[in-house]
N, C-alpha and C positions, 0 to 999 in steps of 0.2 A: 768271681770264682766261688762254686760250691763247695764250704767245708765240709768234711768227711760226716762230721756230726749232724746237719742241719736237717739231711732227710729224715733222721731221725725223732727230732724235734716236731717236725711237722707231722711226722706220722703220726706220733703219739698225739696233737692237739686233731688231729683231723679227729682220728679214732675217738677221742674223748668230748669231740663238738658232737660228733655225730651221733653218742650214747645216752650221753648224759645231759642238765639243764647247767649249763657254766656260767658261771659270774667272776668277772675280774678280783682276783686279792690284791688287796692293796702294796704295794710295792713302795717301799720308805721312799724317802728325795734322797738322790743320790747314787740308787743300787738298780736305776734302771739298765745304767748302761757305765763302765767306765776303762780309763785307754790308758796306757803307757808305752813310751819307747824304750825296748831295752834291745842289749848289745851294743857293736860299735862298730863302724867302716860296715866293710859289708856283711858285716852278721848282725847289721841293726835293722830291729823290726819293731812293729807294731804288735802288743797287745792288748787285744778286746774282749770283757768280759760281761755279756750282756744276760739280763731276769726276764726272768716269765714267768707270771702268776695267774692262779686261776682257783675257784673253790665252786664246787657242786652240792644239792645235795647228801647228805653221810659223809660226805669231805671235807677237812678242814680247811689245806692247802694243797696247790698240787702247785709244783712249784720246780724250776728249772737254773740253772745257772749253766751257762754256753763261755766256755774260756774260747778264741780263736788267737792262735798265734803264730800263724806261719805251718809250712806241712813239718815242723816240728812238734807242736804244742797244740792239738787241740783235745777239747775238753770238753762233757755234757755230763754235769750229776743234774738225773730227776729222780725228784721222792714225790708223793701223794701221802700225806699225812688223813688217816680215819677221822670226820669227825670221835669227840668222846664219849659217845652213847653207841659205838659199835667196839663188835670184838675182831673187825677188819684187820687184817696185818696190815704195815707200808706196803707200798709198792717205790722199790730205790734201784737204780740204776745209774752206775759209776762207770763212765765210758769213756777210756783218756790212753791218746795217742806220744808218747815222748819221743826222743831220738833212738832211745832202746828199742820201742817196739810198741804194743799194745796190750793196753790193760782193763780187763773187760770183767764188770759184776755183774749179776744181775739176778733178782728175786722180789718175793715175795716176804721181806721181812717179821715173822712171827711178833705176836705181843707175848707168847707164853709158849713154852717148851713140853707142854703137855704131850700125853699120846693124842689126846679126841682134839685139841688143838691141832694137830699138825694130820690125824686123819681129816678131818675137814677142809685147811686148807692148802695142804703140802700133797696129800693122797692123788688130787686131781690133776697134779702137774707133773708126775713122776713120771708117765710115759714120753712125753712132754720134751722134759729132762732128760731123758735117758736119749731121747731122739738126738738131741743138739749135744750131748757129750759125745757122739762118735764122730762130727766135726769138729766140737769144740772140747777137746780135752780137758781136762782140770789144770788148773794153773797152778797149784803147790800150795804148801802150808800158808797159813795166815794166822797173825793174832789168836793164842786162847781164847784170851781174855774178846774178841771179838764173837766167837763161834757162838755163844747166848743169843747173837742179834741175829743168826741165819736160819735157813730153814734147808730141810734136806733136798728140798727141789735148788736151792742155790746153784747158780750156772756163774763159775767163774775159770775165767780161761785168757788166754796167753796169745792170741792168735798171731803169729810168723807172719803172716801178709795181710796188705789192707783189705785185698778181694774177702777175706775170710771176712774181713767188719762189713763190707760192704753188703754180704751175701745174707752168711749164717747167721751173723749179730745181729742185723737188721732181721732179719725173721722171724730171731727167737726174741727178741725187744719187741716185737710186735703182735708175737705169740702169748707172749709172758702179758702184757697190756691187754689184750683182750680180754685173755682170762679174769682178770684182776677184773677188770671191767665188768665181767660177766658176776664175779661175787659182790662186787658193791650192786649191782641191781639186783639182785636176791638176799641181801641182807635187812635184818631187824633188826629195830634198834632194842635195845637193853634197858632195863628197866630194876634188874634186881641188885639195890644200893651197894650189898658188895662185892657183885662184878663188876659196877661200875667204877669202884675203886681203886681196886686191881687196875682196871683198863688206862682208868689215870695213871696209876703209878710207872703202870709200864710205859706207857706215851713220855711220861716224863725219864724216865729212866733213859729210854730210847734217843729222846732229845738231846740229851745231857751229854750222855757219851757223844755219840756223833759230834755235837759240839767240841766239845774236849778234844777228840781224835783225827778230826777233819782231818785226812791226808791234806789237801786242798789248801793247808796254812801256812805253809814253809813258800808254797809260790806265790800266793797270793798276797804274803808280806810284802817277797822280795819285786812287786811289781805296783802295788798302790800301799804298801807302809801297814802297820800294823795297827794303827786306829781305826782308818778302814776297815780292815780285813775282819777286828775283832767285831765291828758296829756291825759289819753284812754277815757275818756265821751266827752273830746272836738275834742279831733284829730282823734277819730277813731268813736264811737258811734254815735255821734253828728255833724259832722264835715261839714258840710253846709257852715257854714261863711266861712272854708275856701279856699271854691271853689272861684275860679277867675273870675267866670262869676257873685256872689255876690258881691266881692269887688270891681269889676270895676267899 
C-alpha cells in the first residue's frame, strides 16, 4: 500500500537526480530506519519512521524523515540545508496527516529578512503563491517567535480532504522544488568574509531553533523514547553544530 506521503518523496528525489550531481549523506547507524508497536487490541499498529539523505553540490544536506503509521499518522519533513558559502535559503517542507486532519508547510525558508533578500528570492514565487492560496487557503496563526524563519511566498494551509494533498499539495511541493532548484543552479558562491558570517550565523540560528522546536518530539518520544529522539533531531535532522567547519 502506497502512503499518502511517498509520491511525494520520490518526486522530490527524481526531480533532484535529474538536476543536480547527488551524493549520499551519511546517515548515523541507527537513523536509517526505525519501528514501534503502539496501541492495543485493534487499534495496534505499527510505526515506521524511515531517512533519506543526500548532498549536492552548493548543498549541504538534503535530507528527509518519512514517519508511516497507519492512514492516521503519516508524516514527511524534507529540508535541503545551503552549503555555507551561499546566500541560498532552506528549502523545508512539513507534510503531516493526524486523525484531525491535514497539516501542510511549505517554503522557501530565508537566511535574512531583508527587502533585497526577499526581492530575490521570495519575489519569484509570489505569483506562484498566490496561485495555490485559492486552493490552499491559509491555515491560521503560527508562532511569533517562528515568523523570522518564513518568507512571504510561505504556503501553509489546512486542507479538509486528502484529494486536496493528493492534487494541489503535490503540485505546489513540486512547484516550490523546482523552483528552489532552479536558484541553486544559478547561485554563486560568496566570498566576502562578512557575509559569510552572517550566512553562518543564520544557518546556525536556523539550526538551533528547529532543533529546539521540532514539532516532531512529543511523538517521536512517545514512539522510540527520548534518547533516540534527541540523538536523530541533533545528529541527523539538525546536525549543523556538528560539522567541523562550525566548531573550528
Amino acid at each position: 500500500m502506497t502512503t499518502i506521503y511517498e509520491p511525494f518523496l520520490a518526486k522530490a528525489i527524481a526531480l533532484l537526480e535529474g538536476s543536480l550531481d547527488l551524493s549520499p549523506y551519511p546517515i548515523p547507524a541507527g537513523f536509517d530506519s526505525k519501528s514501534a508497536v503502539t496501541g492495543k487490541g485493534k487499534r495496534e499498529t505499527t510505526v515506521t519512521t524511515t531517512s533519506y539523505g543526500a548532498k549536492a553540490p552548493k548543498l549541504r544536506q538534503i535530507r528527509a524523515a518519512h514517519v508511516q503509521g497507519g492512514a492516521a499518522l503519516q508524516v514527511l519533513n524534507f529540508v535541503i540545508f545551503p552549503e555555507l558559502n551561499y546566500d541560498l535559503p532552506f528549502f523545508g517542507a512539513d507534510l503531516v496527516t493526524l486523525p484531525g486532519g491535514h497539516l501542510i508547510a511549505i517554503d522557501m525558508q530565508p537566511l535574512f529578512q531583508t527587502e533585497e533578500y526577499q526581492a530575490k528570492y521570495s519575489g519569484p514565487l509570489m505569483e506562484m503563491f498566490h496561485r495555490y492560496q485559492a486552493d490552499l487557503p491559509w491555515g491560521g496563526d503560527f508562532p511569533e517567535e517562528a515568523q523570522a524563519f518564513f518568507s512571504p511566498a510561505f504556503l501553509w494551509t489546512r486542507p479538509a480532504e486528502t484529494e486536496a494533498v493528493e492534487t494541489y499539495v503535490f503540485d505546489a511541493f513540486s512547484d516550490y522544488l523546482k523552483a528552489y532548484i532552479a536558484f541553486v543552479q544559478a547561485a554563486e558562491p560568496v566570498s566576502d568574509l562578512e557575509q559569510l558570517s552572517a550566512i553562518r550565523a543564520a544557518q546556525l540560528r536556523y539550526a538551533r531553533y528547529r532543533a529546539e522546536k521540532d514539532p516532531a518530539r512529543g511523538m517521536l518520544t512517545r514512539f522510540y523514547g527520548p534518547e533516540w529522539t534527541e540523538a536523530y533531531i541533533h545528529g541527523f535532522l539538525f546536525d549543523l553544530e556538528k560539522d567541523a567547519r562550525i566548531t573550528a
